[in-house]
C-alpha positions as CSV (number, residue, x, y, z in Angstrom):
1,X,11.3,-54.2,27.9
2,X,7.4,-55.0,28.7
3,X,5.3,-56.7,26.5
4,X,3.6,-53.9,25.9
5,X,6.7,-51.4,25.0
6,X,7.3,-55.1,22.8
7,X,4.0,-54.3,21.2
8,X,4.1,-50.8,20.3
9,X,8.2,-51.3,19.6
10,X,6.5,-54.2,16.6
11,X,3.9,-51.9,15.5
12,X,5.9,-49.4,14.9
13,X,8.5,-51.5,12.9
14,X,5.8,-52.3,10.7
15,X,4.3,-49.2,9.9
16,X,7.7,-48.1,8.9
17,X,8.4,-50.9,6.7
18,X,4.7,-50.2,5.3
19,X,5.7,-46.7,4.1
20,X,9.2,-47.6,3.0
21,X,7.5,-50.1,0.3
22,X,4.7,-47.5,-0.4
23,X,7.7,-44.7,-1.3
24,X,9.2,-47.6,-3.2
25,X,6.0,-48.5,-5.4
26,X,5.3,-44.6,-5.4
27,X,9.4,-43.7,-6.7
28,X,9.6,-41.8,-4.0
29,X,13.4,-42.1,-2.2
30,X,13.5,-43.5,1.5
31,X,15.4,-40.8,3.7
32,X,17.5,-41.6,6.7
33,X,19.4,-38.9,8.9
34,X,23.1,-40.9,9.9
35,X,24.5,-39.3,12.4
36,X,23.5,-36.0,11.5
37,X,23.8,-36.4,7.3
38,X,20.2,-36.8,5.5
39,X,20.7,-39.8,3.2
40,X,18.4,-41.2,0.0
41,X,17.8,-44.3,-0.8
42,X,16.4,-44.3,-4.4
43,X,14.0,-47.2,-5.6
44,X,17.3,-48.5,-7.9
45,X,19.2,-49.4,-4.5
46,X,21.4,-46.3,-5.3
47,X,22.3,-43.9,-2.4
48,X,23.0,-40.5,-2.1
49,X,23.7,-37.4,0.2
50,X,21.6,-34.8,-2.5
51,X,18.4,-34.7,-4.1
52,X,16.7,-32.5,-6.8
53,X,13.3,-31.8,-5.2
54,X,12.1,-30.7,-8.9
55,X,8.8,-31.0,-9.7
56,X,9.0,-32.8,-12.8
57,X,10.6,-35.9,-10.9
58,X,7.8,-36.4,-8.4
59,X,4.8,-38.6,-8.7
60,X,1.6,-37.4,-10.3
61,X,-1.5,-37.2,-7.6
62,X,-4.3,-40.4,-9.2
């Protein structure tokens, strides 16, 4: 690669890893598509295939 594909390849690792923590600190589940499945990652470590988008489970606005 270029140094600059380099570049934009580590700023874009970062900005990723930025929003995975925020979803962390927020409760929010990291999602990942695996060849073709959507996956969660819950804040716990646990991992699943489903989610319950209900309202009551999500984050209140500050």
């Amino acid at each position: 690669m270029t140094k600059l594909a380099d570049k934009i390849t580590r700023i874009g690792n970062r900005a990723v890893k930025k929003a995975q923590c925020e979803n962390i600190r927020q409760g929010l589940p990291n999602v990942y598509s695996i060849n073709g499945n959507i996956i969660f990652v819950f804040p716990d470590g646990t991992v699943s295939n489903k989610y319950d988008f209900n309202q009551k489970d999500l984050p209140k606005n500050k």
